[in-house]
N, CA, C and O atoms as CSV, one atom per row, in Angstrom:
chain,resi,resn,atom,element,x,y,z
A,1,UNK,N,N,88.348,130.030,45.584
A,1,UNK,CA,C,88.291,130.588,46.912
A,1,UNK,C,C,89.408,129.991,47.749
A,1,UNK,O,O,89.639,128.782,47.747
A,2,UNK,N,N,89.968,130.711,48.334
A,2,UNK,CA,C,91.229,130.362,49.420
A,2,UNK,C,C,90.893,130.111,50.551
A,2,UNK,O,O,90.133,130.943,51.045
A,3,UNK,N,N,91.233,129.073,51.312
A,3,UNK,CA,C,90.649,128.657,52.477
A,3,UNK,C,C,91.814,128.761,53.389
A,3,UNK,O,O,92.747,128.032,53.050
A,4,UNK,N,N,92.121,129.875,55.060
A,4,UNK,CA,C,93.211,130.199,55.729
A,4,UNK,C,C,92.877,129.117,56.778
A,4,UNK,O,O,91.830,129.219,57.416
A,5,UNK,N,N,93.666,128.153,56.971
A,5,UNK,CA,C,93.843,127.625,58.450
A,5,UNK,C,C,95.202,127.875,59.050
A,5,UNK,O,O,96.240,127.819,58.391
A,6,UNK,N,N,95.132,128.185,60.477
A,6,UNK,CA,C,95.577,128.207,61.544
A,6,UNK,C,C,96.751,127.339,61.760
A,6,UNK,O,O,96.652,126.319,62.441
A,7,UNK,N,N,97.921,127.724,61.177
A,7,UNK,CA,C,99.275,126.916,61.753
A,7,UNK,C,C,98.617,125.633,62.925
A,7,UNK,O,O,98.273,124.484,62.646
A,8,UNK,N,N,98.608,126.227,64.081
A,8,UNK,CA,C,98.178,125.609,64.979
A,8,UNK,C,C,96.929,124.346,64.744
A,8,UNK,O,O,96.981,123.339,65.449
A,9,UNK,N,N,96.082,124.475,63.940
A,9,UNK,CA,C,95.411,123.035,63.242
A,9,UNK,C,C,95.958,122.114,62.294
A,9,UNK,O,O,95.525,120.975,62.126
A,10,UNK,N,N,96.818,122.574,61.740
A,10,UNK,CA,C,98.039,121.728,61.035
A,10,UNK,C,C,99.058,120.592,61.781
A,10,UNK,O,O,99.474,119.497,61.401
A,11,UNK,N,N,99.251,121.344,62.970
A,11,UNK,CA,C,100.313,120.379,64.231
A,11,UNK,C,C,99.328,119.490,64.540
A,11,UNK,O,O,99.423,118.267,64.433
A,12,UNK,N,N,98.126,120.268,65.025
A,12,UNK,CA,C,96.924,118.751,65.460
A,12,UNK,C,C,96.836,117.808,65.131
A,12,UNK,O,O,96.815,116.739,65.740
A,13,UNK,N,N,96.722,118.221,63.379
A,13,UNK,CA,C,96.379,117.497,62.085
A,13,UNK,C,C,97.663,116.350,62.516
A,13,UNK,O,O,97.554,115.296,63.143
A,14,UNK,N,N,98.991,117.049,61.876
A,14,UNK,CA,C,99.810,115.733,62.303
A,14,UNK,C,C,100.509,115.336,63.413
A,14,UNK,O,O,101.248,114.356,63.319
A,15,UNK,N,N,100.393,115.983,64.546
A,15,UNK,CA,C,99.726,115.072,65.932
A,15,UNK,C,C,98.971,114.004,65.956
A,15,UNK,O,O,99.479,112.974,66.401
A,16,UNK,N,N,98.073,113.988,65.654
A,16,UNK,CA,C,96.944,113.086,65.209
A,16,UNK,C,C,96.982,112.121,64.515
A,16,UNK,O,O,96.627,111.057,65.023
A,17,UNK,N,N,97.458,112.145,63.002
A,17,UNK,CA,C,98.024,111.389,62.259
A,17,UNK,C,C,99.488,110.616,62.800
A,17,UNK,O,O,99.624,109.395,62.722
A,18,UNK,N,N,100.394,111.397,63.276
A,18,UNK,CA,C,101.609,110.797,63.653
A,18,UNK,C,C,100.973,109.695,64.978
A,18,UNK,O,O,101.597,108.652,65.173
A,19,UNK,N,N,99.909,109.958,65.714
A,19,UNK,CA,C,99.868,108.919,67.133
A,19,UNK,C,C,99.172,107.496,66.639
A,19,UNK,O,O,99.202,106.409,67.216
A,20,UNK,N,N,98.369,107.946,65.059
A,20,UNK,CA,C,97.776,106.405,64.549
A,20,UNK,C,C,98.487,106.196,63.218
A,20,UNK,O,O,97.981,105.289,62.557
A,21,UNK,N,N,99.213,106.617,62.828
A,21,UNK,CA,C,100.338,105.495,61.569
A,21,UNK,C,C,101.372,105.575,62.069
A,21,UNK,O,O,101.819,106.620,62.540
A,22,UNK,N,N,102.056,104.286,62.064
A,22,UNK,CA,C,103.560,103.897,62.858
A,22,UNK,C,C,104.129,104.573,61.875
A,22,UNK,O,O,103.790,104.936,60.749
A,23,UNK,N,N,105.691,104.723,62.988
A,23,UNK,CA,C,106.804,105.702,62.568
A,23,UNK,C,C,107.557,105.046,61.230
A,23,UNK,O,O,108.323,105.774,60.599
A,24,UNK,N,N,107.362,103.819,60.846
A,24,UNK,CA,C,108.366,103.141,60.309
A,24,UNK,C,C,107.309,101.469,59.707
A,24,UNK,O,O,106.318,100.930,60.200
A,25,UNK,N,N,108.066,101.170,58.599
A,25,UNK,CA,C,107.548,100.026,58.329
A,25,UNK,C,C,108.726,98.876,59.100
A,25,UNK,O,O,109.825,99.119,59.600
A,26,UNK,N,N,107.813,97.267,58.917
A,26,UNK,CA,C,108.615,96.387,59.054
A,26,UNK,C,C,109.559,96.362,60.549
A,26,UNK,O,O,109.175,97.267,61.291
A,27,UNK,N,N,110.420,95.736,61.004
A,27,UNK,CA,C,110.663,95.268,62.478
A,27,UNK,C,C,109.854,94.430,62.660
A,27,UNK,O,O,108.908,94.289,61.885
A,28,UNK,N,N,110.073,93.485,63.988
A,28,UNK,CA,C,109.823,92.488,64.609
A,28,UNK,C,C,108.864,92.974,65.862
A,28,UNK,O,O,108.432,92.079,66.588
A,29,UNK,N,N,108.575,94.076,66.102
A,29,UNK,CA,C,107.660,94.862,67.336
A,29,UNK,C,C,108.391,94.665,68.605
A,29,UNK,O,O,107.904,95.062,69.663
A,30,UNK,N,N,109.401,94.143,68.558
A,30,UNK,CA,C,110.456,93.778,69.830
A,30,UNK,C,C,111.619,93.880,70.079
A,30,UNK,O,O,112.159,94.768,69.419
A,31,UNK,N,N,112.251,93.361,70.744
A,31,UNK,CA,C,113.625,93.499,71.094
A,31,UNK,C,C,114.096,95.038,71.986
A,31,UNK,O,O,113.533,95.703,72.856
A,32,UNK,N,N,115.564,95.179,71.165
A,32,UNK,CA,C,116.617,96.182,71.569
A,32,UNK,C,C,115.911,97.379,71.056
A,32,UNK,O,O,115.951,97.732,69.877
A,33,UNK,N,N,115.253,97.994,72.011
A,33,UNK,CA,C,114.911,99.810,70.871
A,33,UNK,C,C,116.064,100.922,71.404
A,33,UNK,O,O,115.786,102.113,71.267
A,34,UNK,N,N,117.388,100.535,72.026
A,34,UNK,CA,C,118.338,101.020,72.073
A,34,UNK,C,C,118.409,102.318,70.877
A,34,UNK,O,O,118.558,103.532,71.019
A,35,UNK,N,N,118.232,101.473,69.681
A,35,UNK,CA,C,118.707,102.777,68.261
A,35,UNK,C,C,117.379,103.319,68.427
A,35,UNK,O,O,117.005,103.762,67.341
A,36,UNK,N,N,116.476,103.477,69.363
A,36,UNK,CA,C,115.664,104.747,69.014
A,36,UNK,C,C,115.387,106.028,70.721
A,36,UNK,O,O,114.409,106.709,71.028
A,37,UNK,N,N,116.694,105.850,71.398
A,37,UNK,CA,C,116.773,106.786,71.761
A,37,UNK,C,C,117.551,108.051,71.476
A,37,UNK,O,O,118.545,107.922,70.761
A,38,UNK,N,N,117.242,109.278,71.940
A,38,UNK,CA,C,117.973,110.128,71.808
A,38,UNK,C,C,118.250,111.081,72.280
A,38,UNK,O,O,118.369,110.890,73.490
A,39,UNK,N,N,118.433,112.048,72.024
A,39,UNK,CA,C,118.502,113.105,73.421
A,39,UNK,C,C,117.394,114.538,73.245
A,39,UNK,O,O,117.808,115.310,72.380
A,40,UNK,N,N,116.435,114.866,73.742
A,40,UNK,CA,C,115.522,115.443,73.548
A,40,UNK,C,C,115.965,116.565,74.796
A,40,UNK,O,O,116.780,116.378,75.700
A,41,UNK,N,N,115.075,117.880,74.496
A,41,UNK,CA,C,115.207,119.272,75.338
A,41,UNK,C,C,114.097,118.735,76.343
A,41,UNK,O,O,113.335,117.999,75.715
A,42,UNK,N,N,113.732,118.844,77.699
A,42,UNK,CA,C,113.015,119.048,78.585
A,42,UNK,C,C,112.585,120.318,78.577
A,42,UNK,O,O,113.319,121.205,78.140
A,43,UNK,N,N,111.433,120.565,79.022
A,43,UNK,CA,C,110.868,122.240,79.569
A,43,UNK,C,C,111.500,123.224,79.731
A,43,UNK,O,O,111.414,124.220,79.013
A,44,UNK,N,N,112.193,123.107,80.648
A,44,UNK,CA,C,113.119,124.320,81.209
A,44,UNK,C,C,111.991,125.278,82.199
A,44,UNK,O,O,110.899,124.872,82.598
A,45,UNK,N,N,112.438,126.292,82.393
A,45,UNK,CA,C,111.868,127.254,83.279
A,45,UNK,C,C,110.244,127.843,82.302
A,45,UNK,O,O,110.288,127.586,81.098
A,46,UNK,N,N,109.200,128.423,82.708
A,46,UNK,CA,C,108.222,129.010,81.904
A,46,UNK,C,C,108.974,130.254,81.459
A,46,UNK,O,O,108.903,130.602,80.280
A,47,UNK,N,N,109.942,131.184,82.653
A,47,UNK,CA,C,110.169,131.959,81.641
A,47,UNK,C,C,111.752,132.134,81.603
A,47,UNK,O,O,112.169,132.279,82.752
A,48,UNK,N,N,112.602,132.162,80.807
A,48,UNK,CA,C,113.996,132.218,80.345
A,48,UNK,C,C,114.851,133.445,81.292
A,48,UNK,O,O,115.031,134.605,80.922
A,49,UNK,N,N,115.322,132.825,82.635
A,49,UNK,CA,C,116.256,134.384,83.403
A,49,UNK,C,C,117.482,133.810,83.814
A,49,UNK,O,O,118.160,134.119,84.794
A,50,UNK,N,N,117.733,132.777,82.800
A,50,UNK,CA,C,119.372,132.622,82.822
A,50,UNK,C,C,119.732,131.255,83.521
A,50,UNK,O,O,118.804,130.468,83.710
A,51,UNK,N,N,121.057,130.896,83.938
A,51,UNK,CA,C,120.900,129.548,83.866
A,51,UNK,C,C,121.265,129.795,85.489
A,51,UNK,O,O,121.939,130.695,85.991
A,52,UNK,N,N,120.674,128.828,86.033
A,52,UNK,CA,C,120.522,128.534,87.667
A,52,UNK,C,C,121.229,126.797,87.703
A,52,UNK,O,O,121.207,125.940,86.819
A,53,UNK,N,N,121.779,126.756,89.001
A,53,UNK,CA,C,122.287,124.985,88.721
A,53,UNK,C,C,120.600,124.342,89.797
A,53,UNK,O,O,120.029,124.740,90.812
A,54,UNK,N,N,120.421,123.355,88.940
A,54,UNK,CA,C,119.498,122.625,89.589
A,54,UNK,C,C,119.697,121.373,89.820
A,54,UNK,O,O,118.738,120.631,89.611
A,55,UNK,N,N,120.867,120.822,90.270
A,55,UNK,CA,C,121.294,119.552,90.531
A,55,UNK,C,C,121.172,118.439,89.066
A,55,UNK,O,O,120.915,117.238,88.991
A,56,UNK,N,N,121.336,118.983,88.517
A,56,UNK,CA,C,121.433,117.535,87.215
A,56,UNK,C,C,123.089,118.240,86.814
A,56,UNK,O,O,123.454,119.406,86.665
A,57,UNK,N,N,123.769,117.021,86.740
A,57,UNK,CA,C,125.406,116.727,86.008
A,57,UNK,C,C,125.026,117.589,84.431
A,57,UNK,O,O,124.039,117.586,83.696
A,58,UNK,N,N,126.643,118.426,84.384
A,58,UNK,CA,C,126.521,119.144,83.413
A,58,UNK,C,C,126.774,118.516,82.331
A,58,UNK,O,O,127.485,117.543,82.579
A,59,UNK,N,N,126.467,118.638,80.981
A,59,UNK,CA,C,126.278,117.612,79.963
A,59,UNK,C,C,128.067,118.091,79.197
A,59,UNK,O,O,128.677,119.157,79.274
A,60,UNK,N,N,128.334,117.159,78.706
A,60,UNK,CA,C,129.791,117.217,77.960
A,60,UNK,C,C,129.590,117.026,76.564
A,60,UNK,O,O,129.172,117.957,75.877
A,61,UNK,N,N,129.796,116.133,76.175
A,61,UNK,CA,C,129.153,116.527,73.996
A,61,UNK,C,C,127.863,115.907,73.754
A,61,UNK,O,O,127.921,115.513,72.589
A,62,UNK,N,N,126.984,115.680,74.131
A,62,UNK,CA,C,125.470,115.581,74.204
A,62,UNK,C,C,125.029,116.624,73.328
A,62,UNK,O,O,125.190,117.829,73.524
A,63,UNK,N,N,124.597,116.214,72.579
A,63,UNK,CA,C,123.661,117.347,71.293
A,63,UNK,C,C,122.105,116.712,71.497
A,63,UNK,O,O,121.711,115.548,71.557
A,64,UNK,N,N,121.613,117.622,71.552
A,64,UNK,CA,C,119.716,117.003,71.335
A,64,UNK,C,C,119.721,116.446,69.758
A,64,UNK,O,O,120.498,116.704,68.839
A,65,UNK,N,N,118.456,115.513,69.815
A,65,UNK,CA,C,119.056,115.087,68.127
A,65,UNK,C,C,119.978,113.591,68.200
A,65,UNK,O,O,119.616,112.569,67.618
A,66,UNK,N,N,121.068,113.684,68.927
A,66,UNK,CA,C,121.774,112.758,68.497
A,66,UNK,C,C,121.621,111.194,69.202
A,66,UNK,O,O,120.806,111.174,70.124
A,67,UNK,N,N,122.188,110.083,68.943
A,67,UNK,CA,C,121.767,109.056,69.725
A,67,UNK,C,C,122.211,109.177,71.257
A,67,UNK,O,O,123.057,110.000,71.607
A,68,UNK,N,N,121.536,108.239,72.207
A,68,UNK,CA,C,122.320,108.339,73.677
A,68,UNK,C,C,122.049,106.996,73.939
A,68,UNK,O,O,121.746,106.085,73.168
A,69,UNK,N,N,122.211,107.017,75.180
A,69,UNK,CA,C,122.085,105.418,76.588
A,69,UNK,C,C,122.552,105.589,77.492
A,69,UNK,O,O,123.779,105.514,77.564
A,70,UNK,N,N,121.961,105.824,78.326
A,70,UNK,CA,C,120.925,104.323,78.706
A,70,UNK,C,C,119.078,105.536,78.424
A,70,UNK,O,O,119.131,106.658,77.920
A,71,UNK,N,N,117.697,104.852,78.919
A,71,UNK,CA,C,116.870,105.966,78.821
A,71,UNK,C,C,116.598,106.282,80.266
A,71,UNK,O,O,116.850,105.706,81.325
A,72,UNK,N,N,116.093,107.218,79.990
A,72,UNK,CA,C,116.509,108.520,81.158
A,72,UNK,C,C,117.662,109.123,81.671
A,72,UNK,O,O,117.687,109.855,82.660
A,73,UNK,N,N,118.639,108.793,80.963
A,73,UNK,CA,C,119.814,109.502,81.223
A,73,UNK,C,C,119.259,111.090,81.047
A,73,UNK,O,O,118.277,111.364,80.357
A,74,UNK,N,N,119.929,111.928,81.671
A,74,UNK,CA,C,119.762,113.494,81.911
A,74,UNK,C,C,121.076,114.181,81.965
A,74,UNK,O,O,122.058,113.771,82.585
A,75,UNK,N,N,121.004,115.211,81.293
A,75,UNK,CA,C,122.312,116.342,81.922
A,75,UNK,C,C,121.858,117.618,81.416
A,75,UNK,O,O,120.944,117.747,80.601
A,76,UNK,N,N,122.569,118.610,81.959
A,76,UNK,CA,C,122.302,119.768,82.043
A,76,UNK,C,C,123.358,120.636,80.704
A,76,UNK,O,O,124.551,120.785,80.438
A,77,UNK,N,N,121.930,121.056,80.122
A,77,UNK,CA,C,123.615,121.809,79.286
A,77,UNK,C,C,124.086,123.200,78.873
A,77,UNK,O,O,124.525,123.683,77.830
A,78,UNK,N,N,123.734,123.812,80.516
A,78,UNK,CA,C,123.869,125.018,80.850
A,78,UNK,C,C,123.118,126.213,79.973
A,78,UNK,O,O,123.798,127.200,79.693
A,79,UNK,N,N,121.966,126.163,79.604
A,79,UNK,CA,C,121.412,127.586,78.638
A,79,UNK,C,C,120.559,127.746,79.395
A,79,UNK,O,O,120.105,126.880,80.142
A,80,UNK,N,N,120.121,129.175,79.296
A,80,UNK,CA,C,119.439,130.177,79.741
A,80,UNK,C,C,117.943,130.128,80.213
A,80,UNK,O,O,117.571,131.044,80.946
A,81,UNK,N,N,117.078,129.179,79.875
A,81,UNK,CA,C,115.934,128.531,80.283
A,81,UNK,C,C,115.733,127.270,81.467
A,81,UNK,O,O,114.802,126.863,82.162
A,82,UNK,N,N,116.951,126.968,81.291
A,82,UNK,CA,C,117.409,125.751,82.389
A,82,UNK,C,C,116.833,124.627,82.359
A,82,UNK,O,O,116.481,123.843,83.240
A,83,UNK,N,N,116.736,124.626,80.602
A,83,UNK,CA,C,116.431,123.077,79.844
A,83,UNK,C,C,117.740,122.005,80.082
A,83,UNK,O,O,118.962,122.154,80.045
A,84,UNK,N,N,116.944,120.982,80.314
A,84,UNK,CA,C,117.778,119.653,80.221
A,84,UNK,C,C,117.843,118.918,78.974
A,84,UNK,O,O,116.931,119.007,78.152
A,85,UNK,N,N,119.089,118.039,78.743
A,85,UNK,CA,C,118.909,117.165,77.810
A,85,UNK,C,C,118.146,115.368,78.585
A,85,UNK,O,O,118.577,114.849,79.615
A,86,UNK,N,N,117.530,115.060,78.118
A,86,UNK,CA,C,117.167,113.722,78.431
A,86,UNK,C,C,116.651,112.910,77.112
A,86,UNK,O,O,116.055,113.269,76.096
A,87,UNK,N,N,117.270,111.331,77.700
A,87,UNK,CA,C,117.201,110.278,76.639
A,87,UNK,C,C,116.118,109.775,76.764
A,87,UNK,O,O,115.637,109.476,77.858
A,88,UNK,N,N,115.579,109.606,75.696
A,88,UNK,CA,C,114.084,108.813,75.394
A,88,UNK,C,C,113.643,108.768,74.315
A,88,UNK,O,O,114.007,109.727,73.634
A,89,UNK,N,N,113.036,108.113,73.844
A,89,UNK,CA,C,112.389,107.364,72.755
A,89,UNK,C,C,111.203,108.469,72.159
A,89,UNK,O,O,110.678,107.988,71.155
A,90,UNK,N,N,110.873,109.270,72.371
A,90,UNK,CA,C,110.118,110.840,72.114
A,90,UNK,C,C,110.118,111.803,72.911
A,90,UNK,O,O,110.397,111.799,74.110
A,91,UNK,N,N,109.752,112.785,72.143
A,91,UNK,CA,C,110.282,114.215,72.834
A,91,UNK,C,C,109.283,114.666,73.958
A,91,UNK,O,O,108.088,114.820,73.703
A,92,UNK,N,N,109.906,114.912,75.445
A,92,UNK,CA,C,108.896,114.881,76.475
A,92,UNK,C,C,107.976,115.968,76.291
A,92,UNK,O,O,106.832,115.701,76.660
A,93,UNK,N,N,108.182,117.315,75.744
A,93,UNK,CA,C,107.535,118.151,75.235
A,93,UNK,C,C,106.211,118.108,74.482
A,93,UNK,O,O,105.320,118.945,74.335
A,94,UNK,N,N,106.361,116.967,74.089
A,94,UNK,CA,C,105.024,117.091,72.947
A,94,UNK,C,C,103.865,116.153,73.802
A,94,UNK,O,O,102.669,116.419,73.687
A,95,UNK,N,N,104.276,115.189,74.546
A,95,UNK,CA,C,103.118,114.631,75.441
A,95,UNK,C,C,101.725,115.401,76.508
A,95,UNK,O,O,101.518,116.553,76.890
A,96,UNK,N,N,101.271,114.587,76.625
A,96,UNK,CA,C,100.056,114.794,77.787
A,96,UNK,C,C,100.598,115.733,78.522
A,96,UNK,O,O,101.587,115.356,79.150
A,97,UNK,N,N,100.109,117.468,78.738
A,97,UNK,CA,C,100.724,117.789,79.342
A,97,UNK,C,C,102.051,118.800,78.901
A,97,UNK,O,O,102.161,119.894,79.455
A,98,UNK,N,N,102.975,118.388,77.942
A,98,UNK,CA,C,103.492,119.239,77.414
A,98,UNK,C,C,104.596,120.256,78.463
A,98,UNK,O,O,104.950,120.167,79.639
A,99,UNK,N,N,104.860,121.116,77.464
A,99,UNK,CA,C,105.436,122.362,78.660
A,99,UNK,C,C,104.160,123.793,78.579
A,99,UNK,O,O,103.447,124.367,77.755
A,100,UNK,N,N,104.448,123.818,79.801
A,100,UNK,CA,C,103.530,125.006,79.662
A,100,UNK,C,C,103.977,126.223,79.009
A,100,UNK,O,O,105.174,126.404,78.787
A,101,UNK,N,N,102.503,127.623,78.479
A,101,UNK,CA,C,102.410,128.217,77.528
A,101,UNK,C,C,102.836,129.454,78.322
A,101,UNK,O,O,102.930,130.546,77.761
């Protein structure tokens, strides 16, 4: 018998799992966490009508994905939802809260 679950109980699943087993073995639990920022998408608008300036500095070679510094650095990198890039240590999207649906 085949049992169908729901994409959406799968993310829970490792939601869930990812918030109680650490990302990584070994480290000292301290110091410089410099190497674990990076540049993550912010929200943007709920719905996508093009890019508006909203006072954040326009971003220059900033890729989401890649390392940055300092955290909370922000820039704008002009697309159509009027998502930001910002530095931090996880993606603001997936927290308490989230972006809305």
């Amino acid at each position: 018998m085949r049992v169908f679950v729901r994409p959406w109980v799968h993310l829970s699943l490792f939601v869930t799992l990812a918030s109680i087993v650490p990302a990584s073995c070994g480290g000292d639990g301290g110091g410089d966490h410099s190497s674990d920022l990076h540049w993550f998408f912010t929200c943007g608008d709920p719905v996508c009508m093009g890019h508006q300036d909203h006072g954040v500095e326009p971003c220059t070679n900033e890729r989401a994905g890649e390392p940055c510094s300092p955290e909370g650095a922000r820039c704008d990198p002009g697309n159509s939802c009027d998502q930001d890039l910002l530095c931090a240590t996880t993606d603001p999207t997936t927290g308490p809260g989230g972006c809305p649906i």
